[in-house]
N, C-alpha and C positions, 0 to 999 in steps of 0.2 A: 526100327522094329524088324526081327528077322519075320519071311513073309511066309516059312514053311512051320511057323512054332505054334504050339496051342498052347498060353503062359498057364502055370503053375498058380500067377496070383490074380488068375481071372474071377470078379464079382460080381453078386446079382445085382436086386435094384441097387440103383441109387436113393437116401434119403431124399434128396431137394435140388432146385436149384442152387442154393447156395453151395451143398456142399460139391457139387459139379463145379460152381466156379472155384472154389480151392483148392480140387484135383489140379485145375487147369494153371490155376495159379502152380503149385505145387512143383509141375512139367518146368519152370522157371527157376525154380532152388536148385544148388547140389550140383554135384561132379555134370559138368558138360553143358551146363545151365552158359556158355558164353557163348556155346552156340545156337543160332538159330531154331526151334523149338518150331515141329509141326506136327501138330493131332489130326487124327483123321476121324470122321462119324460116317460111316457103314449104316444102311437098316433098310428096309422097302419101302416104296413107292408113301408120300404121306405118312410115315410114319413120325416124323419129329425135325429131322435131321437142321434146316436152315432155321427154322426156331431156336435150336439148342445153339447153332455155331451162333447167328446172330447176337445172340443174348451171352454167351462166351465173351464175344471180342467185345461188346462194350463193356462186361465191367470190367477186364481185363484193363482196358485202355481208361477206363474209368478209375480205375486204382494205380497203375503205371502209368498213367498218361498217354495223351493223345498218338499214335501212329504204332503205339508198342504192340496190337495186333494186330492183325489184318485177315480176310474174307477169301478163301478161295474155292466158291464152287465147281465139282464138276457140270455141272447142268452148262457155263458158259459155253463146252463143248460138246454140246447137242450140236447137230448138222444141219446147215442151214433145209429150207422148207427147196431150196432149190438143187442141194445136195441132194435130198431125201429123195425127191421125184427122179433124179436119176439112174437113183440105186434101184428105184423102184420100191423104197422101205416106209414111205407116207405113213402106211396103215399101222407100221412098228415103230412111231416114233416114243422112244421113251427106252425101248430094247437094247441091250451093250452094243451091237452092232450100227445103232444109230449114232455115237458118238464117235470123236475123235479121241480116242482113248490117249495114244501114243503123241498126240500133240499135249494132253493132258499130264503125264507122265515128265514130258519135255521142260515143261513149265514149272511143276514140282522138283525136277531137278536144278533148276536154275534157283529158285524160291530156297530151296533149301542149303546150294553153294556159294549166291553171289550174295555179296554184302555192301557194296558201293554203287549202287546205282536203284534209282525207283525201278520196281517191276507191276507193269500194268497187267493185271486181272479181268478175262472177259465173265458175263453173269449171263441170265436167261431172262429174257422180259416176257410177263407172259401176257400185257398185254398186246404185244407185238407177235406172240408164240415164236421168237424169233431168238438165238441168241444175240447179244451185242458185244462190243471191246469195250477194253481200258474202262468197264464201271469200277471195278475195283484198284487197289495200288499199293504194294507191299513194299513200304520204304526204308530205308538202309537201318533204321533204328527200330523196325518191326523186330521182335524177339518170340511171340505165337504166330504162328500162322495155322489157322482154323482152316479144314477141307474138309468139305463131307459129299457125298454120292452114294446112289444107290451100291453100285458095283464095285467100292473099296476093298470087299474081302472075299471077291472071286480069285477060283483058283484059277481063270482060264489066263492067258496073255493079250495085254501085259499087264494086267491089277497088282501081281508078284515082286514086278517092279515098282509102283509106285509104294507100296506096303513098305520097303526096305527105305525107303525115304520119311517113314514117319515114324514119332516116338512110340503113340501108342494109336491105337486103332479103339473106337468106340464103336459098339453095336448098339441102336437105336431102334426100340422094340415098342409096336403098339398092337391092340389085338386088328386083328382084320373088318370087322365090323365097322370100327373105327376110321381104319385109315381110308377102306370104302364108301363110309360116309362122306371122308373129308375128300377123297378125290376126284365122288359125284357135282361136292357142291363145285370144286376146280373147274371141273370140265362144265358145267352147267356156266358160271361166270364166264368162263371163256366162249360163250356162246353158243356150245351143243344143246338142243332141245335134250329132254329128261329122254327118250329110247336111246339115243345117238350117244348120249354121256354112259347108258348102263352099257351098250353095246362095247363101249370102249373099255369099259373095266375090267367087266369079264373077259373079253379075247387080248386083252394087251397086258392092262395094269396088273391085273393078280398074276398071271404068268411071269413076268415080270420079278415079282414081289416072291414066286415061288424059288425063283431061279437064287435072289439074291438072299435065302433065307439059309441055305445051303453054305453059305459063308461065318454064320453066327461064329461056331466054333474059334476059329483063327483072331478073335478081338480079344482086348485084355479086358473090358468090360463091359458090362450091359447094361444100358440108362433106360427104364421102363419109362414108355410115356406120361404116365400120370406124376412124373415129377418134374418135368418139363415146366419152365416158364411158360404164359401168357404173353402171345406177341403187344405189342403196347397199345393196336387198335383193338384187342381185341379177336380179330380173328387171325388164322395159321396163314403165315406166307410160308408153305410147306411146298 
C-alpha cells in the first residue's frame, strides 16, 4: 500500500461480516496472491478493530485451514507500566508516544519478508494492563496476516512506514457515543471507579480518538461498526 495515496476505489459501509470476510479472502486471489498478504484495520480508541481482525483470522483459517492467518496487534507494543513511569507518560498511556512504534514497524517488516521460520507476536493483557510476548505466532504457511491499531493511518513517523508494508489499510468507524460507552465499561472492568474511568476518557481516550480520526482519508475502506461481528461471549474484546 503506497502510504502517501488516497485510493480512487475507496468504499463506505460495509454490508456484513460476511461480506468483510470475502474481501479478506479476496486479498488471497490474483496477481501476487504468493506472496504473503497483510491487511491493516485503522480506527479510534474502541471502535471495532480486534473484533473485526479476530473474527477475520478465524474464518480465514477456518476456510484455509489452520495456521493460514495469523493475529498481529499493535497494542502488544504498548510500553510496559515500568517504561511508562519513566518517561513520565503513566497518565498518556494509550497515546502514539506510548508505544513502541518502531519496534512495531520492525516486526511488520520481518512478518511481511521472512517465510521460513515461525514469528512470535507479542498482544496486551488487559487483565494484567501489561503487554506480554510470543501470544501470538505467524508461521511459515500463514498467507493473511491481520494488524490493526489505533495509529495505522497517521501521517506522523513512522506509521508511513508500516502503511507501505500492507496491502490495504481498513478504517474502522463507530460513532463516539459508542465507543465511549464501550471504553467506560473497559476501564470500569479494569478496576477504575465510574469518576476515574470518565476522567480517563475525556483527558486521554477522545483525544486520542481525535488525533487518529485525522487519518480516515489515507484507507481504502471504511467498515462501519454496526456490521461488525459479535465477539463469541458476547461482549467487545475491543
Amino acid at each position: 500500500m503506497n502510504a502517501d495515496r488516497t485510493t480512487g476505489d475507496r468504499t463506505g459501509d460495509t454490508p456484513g461480516a460476511d461480506s468483510l470476510t470475502a474481501l479478506a479472502l479476496g486479498l488471497l486471489r490474483g496477481p501476487g496472491s504468493e506472496a504473503r498478504t497483510v491487511l491493516g484495520l485503522a480506527g479510534p480508541p474502541a471502535a471495532g478493530k480486534s473484533t473485526l481482525a479476530r473474527h477475520l483470522v478465524a474464518e480465514v483459517e477456518r476456510r484455509e485451514g489452520p495456521g493460514s492467518a495469523a493475529y498481529l496487534p499493535l497494542d502488544g507494543f504498548h510500553l510496559s507500566a515500568a517504561q511508562l513511569d519513566r518517561l513520565g507518560l503513566g497518565h498518556r498511556k494509550g497515546a502514539p508516544a506510548t508505544f513502541d512504534a518502531h519496534g512495531y514497524v520492525a516486526l511488520l517488516r520481518r512478518v511481511a519478508t521472512e517465510r521460513f521460520q515461525d514469528i512470535y507476536v507479542p498482544d496486551f493483557d488487559r487483565g494484567l494492563d501489561e503487554p506480554v510476548a510470543a501470544r501470538h505466532v505467524v508461521h511459515p504457511r500463514t498467507r493473511l496476516v491481520v494488524t490493526e491499531g489505533n495509529y495505522l493511518a497517521s501521517a506522523d513517523h513512522p506509521w508511513p512506514e508500516a502503511r507501505r508494508l500492507l496491502r490495504e489499510l481498513w478504517y474502522v468507524e463507530a460513532d463516539d457515543a459508542v465507543r465511549e460507552a464501550r471504553l467506560l465499561d473497559r476501564h470500569r472492568t479494569g478496576g477504575r471507579d465510574e469518576a476515574t474511568a470518565r476522567r480517563w476518557v475525556t483527558r486521554n481516550d477522545r483525544p486520542n480518538g481525535e488525533y487518529v480520526k485525522a487519518g480516515r482519508a489515507v484507507c481504502t475502506r471504511v467498515v462501519r461498526a454496526d456490521c461488525l461481528p459479535l465477539p463469541p461471549n458476547g461482549r467487545s474484546v475491543l
